[in-house]
C-alpha positions in Angstrom: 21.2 -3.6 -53.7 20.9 -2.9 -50.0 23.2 -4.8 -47.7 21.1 -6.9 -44.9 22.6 -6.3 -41.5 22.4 -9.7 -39.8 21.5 -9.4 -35.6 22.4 -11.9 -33.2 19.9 -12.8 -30.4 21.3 -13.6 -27.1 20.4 -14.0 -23.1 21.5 -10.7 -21.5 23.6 -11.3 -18.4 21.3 -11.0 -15.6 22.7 -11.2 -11.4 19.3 -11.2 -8.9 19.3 -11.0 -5.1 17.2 -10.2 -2.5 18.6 -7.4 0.1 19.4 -8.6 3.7 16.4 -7.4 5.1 14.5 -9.9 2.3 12.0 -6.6 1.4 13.7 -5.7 -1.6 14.3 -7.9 -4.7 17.6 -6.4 -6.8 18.4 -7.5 -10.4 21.2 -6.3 -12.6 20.7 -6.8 -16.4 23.9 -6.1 -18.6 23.6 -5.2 -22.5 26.4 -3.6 -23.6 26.5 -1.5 -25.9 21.9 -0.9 -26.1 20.6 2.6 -26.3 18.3 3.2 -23.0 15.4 4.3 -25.5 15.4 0.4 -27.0 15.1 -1.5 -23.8 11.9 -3.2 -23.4 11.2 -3.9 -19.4 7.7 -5.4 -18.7 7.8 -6.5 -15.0 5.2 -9.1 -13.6 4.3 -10.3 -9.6 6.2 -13.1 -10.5 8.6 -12.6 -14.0 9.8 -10.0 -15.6 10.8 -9.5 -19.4 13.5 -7.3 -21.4 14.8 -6.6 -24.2 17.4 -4.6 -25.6 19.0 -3.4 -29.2 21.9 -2.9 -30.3 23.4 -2.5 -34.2 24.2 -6.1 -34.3 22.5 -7.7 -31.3 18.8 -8.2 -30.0 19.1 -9.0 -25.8 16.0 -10.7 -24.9 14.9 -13.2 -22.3 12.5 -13.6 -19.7 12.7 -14.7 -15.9 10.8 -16.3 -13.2 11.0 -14.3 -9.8 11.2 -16.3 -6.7 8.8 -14.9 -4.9 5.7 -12.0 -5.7 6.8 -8.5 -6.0 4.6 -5.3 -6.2 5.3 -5.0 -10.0 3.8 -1.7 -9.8 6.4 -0.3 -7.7 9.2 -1.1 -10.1 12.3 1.3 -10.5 15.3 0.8 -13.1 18.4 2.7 -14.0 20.2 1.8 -17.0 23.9 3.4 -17.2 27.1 2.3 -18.7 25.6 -1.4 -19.9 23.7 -1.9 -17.1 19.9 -1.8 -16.2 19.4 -1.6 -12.5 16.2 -2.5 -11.0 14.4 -2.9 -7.4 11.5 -4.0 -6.3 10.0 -4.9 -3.3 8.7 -8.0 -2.6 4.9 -8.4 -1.4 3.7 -9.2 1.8 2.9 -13.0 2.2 -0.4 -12.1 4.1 -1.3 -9.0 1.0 -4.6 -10.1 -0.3 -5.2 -12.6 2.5 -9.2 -12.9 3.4 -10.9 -13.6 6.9 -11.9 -16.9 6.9 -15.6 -17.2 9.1 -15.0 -19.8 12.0 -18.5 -21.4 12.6 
């Protein structure tokens, strides 16, 4: 008879902020404990999702972003627990059209 492990899912601990300058959108996401090679980080204009394993514990949760960031352009460091990641935010006028005056 195999013995069933039982996981706990839970929020990880996440701290966002935009850099002074307001180019630059920071977010710290900690999950003690995870291997790097089990996080999950799918990052969106507008939300991002992760999620993490551990023996015991599933981390998972998903978040709005205040404003659009250039998903694309995404960087994240995950040491000790943590999973750092910057982004920049996009510019307000990016995809803006010229409107015809008649």
């Amino acid at each position: 008879m195999s013995e069933s492990k039982e996981k706990y899912i839970v929020s990880p601990e996440i701290c966002a902020w935009a850099d002074d300058e307001h180019d630059n959108y920071h977010i710290e996401i900690t999950m003690p404990g995870v291997e790097k090679d089990t996080i999950i980080l799918k990052m969106h204009e507008d939300s991002f999702f992760i999620k993490g394993e551990t023996d015991n514990t599933v981390y998972v949760g998903s978040y709005a972003i205040c404003c659009p960031v250039n998903a694309e352009k995404s960087k994240a460091i995950y040491k000790n627990g943590i999973l750092k990641v910057d982004v920049t935010f996009k510019d307000h006028m990016e995809g803006a059209i010229d409107v015809p005056i008649q």
